[in-house]
N, C-alpha and C positions, 0 to 999 in steps of 0.2 A: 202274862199281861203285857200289852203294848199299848203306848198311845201312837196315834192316827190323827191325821187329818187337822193339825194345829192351825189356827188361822189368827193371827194378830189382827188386836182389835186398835187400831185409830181415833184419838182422839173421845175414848167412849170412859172419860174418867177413871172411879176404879177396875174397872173390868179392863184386862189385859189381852186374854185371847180366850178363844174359843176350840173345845178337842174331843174326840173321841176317845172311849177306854173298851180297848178289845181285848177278849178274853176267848180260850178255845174255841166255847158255840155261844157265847154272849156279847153284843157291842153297846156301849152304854152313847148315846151322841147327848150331845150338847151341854157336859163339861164345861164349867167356866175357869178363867185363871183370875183370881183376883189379889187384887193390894189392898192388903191390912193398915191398919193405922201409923205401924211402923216401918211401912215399906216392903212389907215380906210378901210373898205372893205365894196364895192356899188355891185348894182345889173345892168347885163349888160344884155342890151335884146340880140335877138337872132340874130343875125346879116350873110349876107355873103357879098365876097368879088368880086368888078366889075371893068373893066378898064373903064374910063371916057374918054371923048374924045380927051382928051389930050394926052394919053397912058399910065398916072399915074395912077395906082391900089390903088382903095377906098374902107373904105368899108360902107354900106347902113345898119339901123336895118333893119329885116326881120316885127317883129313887133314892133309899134311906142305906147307909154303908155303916154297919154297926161294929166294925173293925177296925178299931184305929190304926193297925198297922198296915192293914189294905190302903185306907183314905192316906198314909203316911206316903207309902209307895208310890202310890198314883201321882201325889203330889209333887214327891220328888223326880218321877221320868217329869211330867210335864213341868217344871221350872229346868231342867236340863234340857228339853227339846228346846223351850221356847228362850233361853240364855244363850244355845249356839244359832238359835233362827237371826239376832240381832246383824 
């Protein structure tokens, strides 16, 4: 697994940056990096945004990572890539 294509995000509040997660014959785009309430920065899958039946606008991942030690991984290259990007 490699992350790709990291792009620091300006001024876009919690959202930090944006990244790809490649894998042998899989690329997952549009990764977010985000900041938690404690400063920490998690990896967010790729998500879009749906009205629910209610007429309240949610929003869904795109892809679901049912492996915490995967989501752990991932996390950790991309705050590594984007702490030497600074």
């Amino acid at each position: 697994m490699e992350i790709t294509n990291l792009f620091k995000v300006n001024n876009a509040g919690k959202l930090k940056a944006t990244f790809t997660v490649e894998f042998s014959n899989l690329s997952i785009r549009d990764f977010k990096l985000v900041e938690g309430e404690g400063g920490e920065l998690w990896p967010a899958a790729p998500s879009r945004q749906y009205k629910a039946k209610t007429g309240e606008m949610k929003w869904m991942n795109v892809v679901q990572i049912n492996d915490p030690a995967l989501l752990e991984s991932i996390g950790l290259k991309a705050r590594e890539l984007y702490q030497a990007s600074k």
